[in-house]
N, C-alpha and C positions, 0 to 999 in steps of 0.2 A: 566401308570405313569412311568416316566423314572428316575432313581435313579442314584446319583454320579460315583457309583461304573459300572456299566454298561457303563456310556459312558468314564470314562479312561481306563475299559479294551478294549471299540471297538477303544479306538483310539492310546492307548499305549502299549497295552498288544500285548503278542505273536499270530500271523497268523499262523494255521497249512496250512501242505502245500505253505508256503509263497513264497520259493523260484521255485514253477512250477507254482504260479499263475503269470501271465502278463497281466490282464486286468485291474487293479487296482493299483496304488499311496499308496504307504504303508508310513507309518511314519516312520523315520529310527533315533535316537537318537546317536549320538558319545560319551554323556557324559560317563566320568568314572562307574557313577548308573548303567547306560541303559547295558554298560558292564558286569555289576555282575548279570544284572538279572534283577534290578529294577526298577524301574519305575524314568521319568527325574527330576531333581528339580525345572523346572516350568515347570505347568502345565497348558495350556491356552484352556477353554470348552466354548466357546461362544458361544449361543445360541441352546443351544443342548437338552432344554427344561426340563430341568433339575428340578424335584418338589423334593425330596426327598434325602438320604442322604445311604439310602443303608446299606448292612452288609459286613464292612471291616475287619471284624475278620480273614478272612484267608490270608489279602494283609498285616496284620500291616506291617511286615517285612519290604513292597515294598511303604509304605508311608510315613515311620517318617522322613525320611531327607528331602523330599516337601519343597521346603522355598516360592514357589510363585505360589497361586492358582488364577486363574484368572475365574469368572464366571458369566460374564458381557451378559447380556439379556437371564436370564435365566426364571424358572417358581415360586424358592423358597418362599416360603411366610410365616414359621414357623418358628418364631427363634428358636424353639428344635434341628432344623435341623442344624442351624448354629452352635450351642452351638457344637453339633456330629462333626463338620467339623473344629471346633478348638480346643476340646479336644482330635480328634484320628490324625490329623496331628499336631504331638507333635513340629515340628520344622519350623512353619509355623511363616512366619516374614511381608508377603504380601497376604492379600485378598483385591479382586476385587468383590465387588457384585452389581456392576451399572446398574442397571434396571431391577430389581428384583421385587418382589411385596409384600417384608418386607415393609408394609404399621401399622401392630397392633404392639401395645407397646409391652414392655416387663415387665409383671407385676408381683406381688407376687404370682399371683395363676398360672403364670407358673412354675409349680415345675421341670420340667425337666430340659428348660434351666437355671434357678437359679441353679439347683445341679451342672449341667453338667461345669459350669464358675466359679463356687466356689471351686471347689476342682480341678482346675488345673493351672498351670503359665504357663499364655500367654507370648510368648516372642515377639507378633506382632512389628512392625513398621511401616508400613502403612496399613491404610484399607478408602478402597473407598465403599462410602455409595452413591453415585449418584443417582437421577433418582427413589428413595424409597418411598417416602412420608414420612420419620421416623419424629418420635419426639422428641424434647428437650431431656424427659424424658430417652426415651432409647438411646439416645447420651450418655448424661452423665451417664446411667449405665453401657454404653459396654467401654467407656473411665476410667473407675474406675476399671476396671478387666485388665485393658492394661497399667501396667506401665512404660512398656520399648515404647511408641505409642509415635512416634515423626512427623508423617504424619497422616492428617484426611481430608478425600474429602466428604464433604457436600451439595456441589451443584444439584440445584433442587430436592429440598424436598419438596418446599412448607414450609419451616421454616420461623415463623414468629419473632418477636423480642421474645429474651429468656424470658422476666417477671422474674419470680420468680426461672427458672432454671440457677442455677449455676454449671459453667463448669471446676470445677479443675483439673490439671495436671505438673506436676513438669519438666517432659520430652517433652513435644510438642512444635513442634518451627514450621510448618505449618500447619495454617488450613484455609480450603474452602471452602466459605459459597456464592457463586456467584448464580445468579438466585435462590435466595430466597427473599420473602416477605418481608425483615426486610428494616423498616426508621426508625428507633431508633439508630444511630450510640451511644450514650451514654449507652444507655442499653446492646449492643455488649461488648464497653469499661468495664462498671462495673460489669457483669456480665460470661464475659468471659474470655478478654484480661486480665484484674487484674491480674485474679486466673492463670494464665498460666505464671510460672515467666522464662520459655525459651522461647518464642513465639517470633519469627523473624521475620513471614510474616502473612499477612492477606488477603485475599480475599474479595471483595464484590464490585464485577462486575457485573452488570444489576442489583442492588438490588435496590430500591427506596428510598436510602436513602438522605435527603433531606440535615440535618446539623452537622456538626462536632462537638464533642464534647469541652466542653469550658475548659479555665485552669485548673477550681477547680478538671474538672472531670475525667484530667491528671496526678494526683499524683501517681496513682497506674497502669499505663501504665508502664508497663518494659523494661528501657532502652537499650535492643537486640532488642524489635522490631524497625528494618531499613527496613523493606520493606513493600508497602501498595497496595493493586490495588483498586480503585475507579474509576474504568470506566465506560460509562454509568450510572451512577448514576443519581437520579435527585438535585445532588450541584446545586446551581444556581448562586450563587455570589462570587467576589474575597476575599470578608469579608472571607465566610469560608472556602475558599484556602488558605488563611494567618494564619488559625489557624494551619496547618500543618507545619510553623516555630515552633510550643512549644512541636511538640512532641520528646521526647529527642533523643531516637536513630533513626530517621528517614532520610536514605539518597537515597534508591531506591523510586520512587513514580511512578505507573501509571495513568495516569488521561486521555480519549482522552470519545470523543463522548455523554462529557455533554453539555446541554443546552446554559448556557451564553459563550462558546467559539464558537458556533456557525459562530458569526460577523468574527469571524480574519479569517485571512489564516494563513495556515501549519506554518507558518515562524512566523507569528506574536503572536501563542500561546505558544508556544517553548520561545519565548525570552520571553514572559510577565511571564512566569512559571518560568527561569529559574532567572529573573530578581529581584520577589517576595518570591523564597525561597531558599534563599543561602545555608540552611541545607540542599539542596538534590544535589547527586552527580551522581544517574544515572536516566533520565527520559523517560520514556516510552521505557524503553526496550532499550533504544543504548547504544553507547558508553556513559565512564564515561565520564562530561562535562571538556574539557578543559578551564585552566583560559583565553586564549584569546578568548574564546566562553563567558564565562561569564562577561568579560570586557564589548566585545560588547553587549552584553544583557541589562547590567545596564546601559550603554551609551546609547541606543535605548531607553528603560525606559523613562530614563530623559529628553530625547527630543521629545518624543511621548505627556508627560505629559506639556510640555513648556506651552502650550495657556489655557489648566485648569485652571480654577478659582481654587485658593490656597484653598476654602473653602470644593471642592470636590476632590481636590489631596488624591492620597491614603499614608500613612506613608509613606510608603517604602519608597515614592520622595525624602523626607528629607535625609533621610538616606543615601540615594547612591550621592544627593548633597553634601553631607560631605564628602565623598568619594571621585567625579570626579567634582567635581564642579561643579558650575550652567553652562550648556555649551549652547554654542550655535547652532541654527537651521541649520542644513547644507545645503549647495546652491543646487536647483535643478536643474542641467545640463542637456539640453536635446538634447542629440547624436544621435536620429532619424534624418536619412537621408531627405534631403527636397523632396516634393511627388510632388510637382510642381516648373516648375523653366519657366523661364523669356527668351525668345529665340525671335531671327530674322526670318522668312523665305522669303525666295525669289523666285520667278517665274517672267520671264523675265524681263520687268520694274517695276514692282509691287513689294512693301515689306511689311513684315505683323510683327509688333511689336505683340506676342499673350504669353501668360501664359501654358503650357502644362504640363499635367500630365507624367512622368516618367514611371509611372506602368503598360501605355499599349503598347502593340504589334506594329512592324512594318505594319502589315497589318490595325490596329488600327488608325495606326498616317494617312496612305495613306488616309484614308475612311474620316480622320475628313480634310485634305487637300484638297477633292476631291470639298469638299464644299468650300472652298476660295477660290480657283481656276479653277473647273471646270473642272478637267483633271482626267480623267477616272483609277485610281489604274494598270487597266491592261498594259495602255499606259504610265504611269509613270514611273521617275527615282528619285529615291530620295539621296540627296548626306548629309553626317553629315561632317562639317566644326569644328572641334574643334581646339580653340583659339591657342593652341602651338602646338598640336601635327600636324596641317595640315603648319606648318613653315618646317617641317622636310620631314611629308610621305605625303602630300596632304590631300584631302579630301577622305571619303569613304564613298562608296556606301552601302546601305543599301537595302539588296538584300535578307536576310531572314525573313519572316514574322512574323513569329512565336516569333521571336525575340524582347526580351522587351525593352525600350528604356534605360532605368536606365542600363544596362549591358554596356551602353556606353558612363558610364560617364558623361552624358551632365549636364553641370552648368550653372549659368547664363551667359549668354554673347554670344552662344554660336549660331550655326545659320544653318540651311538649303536649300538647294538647291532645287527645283524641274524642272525638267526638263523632257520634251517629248521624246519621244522612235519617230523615226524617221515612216513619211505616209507611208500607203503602198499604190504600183499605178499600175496599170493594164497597159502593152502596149497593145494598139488597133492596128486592121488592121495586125496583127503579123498571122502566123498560130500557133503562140505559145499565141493567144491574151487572153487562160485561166490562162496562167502561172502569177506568181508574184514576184517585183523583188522588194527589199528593197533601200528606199533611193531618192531622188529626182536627176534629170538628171545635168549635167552639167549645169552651165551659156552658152557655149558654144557651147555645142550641144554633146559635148564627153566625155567620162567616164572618170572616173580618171586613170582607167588601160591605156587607148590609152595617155593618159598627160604623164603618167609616162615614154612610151616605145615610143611615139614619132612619132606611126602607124596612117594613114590617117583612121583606122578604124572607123566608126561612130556609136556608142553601139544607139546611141539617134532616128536615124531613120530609116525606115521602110528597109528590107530585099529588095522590089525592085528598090529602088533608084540604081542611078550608080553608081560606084567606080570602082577605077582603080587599075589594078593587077602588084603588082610586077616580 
């Protein structure tokens, strides 16, 4: 069994030899403590299998200033043990014991921990119970020994609605009850929140709680609570999102991943949330809401709600009517580009009045022309004529394939060229008769080069013909 004391001297205590060992990571402490000798003021043991509590009679010296014990997934399961670890660390303001296995009450016939908590002042301020299974009961008996306790972490315990246990505290302003079993939000309210007249924030995230509590059950909710998290919860309707307008001091709220918000998108639970409770000023964790944010929220509201039958309008309607008035529906404009437009194409006498899609590829447009007119994409020239700009630079050719046709602007009116890539023709009878020359011969019988230069040369016929030499 491995004891408290054992693993803060393996892990903070002096190494003989420390300074010739080098095969080891030592802990090295700068605080002022760790300077005098003693041990650091937090001290963090995580999982270090820790069942017991040990004899600190010869360390007191090196523990009473301790202010933050952390010993999260350990083995303890005694509250005696606990009782030893807040009585001998006299200056102890933070324990961590999340995932522990303080699952048994703490009852009158523990005489150890009763003596050991009765005759000492706790001056805690936070303690994390995480991950325990604890119960109501020894909630409220380790919160009754803790009057300076202004932080409590409750989540997953397996706590169910409190019943009959009541949770007093004059100093607590957060507590943490998420991933616990409790749908009694009223029984929370009467039984916990009441009694805790600094209580700020609340917790009850993944709990299954179904309804909020109603007016009457609001009188003894204390006006410091402004903050709430009910997320994932099972709320299911706007009815009891609107009761969260009567709680008096409530302005931070989180709400995200219940049920009836499902339907909307991001954007549209945001405004209906922030449109429905004007008392909250930060929502799910952002920024405070600005008034041109909530302007538009209530303005959305009201025109979301426009074609409801007045009989299943929610209040709210009225009320932001009085405010921005009955408004009107706003025009839906719609600035998507056209995905097909209305075009000419032309190949030699033939013209084709046709509808084309914009979105496909030059190679795309060749393949669907290839069928109207019968001209092979490879032997194809395709020319784009647009309406003004071919007044200035001509037409252009469309020469990369890959290329979408939208990139070119085309609108309606606007028109295509196809034209053939010039035969290719074999001279016969040549000893060059494998070679290939581009272009059809002259009307005449001679090249364009001999036209130009004025030479009796004849490109058009055969190598043994005569001709005369200069």
């Amino acid at each position: 069994m491995v004891s408290l004391k054992e693993s803060v001297e393996e892990k903070y205590g002096e190494k003989e030899n420390e300074s010739e060992d080098f095969g080891f990571i030592v802990f090295v402490s700068c605080s002022p403590e760790a300077k005098r000798g003693m041990f650091p003021p937090t001290i963090t043991l995580n999982d270090y299998n820790i069942e017991f509590f040990g004899d600190f009679s010869d360390l007191s010296s090196k523990v009473r200033h301790i202010r933050e014990l952390d010993l999260t997934d350990n083995l303890l399961s005694d509250w005696a043990e606990v009782a030893e670890i807040l009585s001998s660390f006299k200056s102890l303001t933070f324990l961590n014991l999340s995932n522990n296995l303080l699952n048994e009450p703490i009852d009158k016939n523990n005489n150890q921990a009763n003596e050991k908590l009765d005759n000492v002042n706790l001056p805690m301020n936070k303690l994390v119970l995480n991950g325990n299974n604890v119960n109501w009961s020894t909630v409220v008996y380790l919160v009754r020994k803790m009057p300076k306790l202004d932080e409590l972490h409750l989540s997953t315990n397996n706590l169910g609605d409190p019943g009959n246990a009541t949770l007093e505290h004059n100093n607590l302003t957060h507590l943490y009850l998420s991933c616990n079993p409790i749908n009694d939000f009223c029984s929370v309210s009467m039984n916990l929140i009441s009694n805790c007249s600094r209580l700020e924030f609340i917790s009850l995230a993944e709990c299954p709680v179904v309804q909020l509590p109603e007016m009457d059950d609001l009188q003894n909710v204390p006006k410091c609570l402004h903050s709430l998290n009910i997320s994932t919860t099972k709320i299911n309707s706007w009815t009891e999102v609107e009761k969260l307008r009567k709680f008096p001091g409530l302005n931070d709220l989180r709400i995200q991943g219940c049920p009836f918000l499902d339907e909307y998108t991001a954007h549209e639970k945001r405004m209906m949330l922030i449109a429905r409770l004007p008392n909250v000023k930060v929502l799910n964790g952002g920024d405070r809401i600005k008034t041109t944010e909530r302007e538009d929220a209530e303005r959305s509201f009201i025109r979301h709600f426009l074609d409801t039958p007045e009989s299943i309008r929610p209040s709210r309607f009225d009320e932001l009517v009085a405010v921005h008035g009955l408004l009107a529906p706003l025009v839906n404009i719609d600035l998507s580009p056209d995905m097909n437009i209305k075009v000419s194409i032309y190949h030699k006498d033939e013209c084709r009045e046709e509808s084309i899609s914009v979105m496909q590829s030059v190679k795309q447009f060749k393949q669907l022309l290839q069928g109207y007119f019968n001209v092979a994409p490879a032997n194809m020239r395709l020319w784009y004529y647009d309406q003004e700009m071919t007044k200035i630079a001509g037409p252009e050719e469309m020469k990369f394939a890959n290329k979408e046709l939208y990139t070119y602007n085309v609108i309606d009116g606007d028109y295509f060229v196809v034209d053939e890539k010039a035969q290719l023709r074999v001279l016969t009878g040549s000893p060059r008769a494998n070679s290939m020359v581009f272009g059809s011969p002259s009307p005449t019988g001679y090249s364009s080069c001999n036209a130009k230069s004025g030479s009796n040369l004849n490109c058009g016929t055969s190598p043994n013909s005569s001709f005369s030499k200069s």
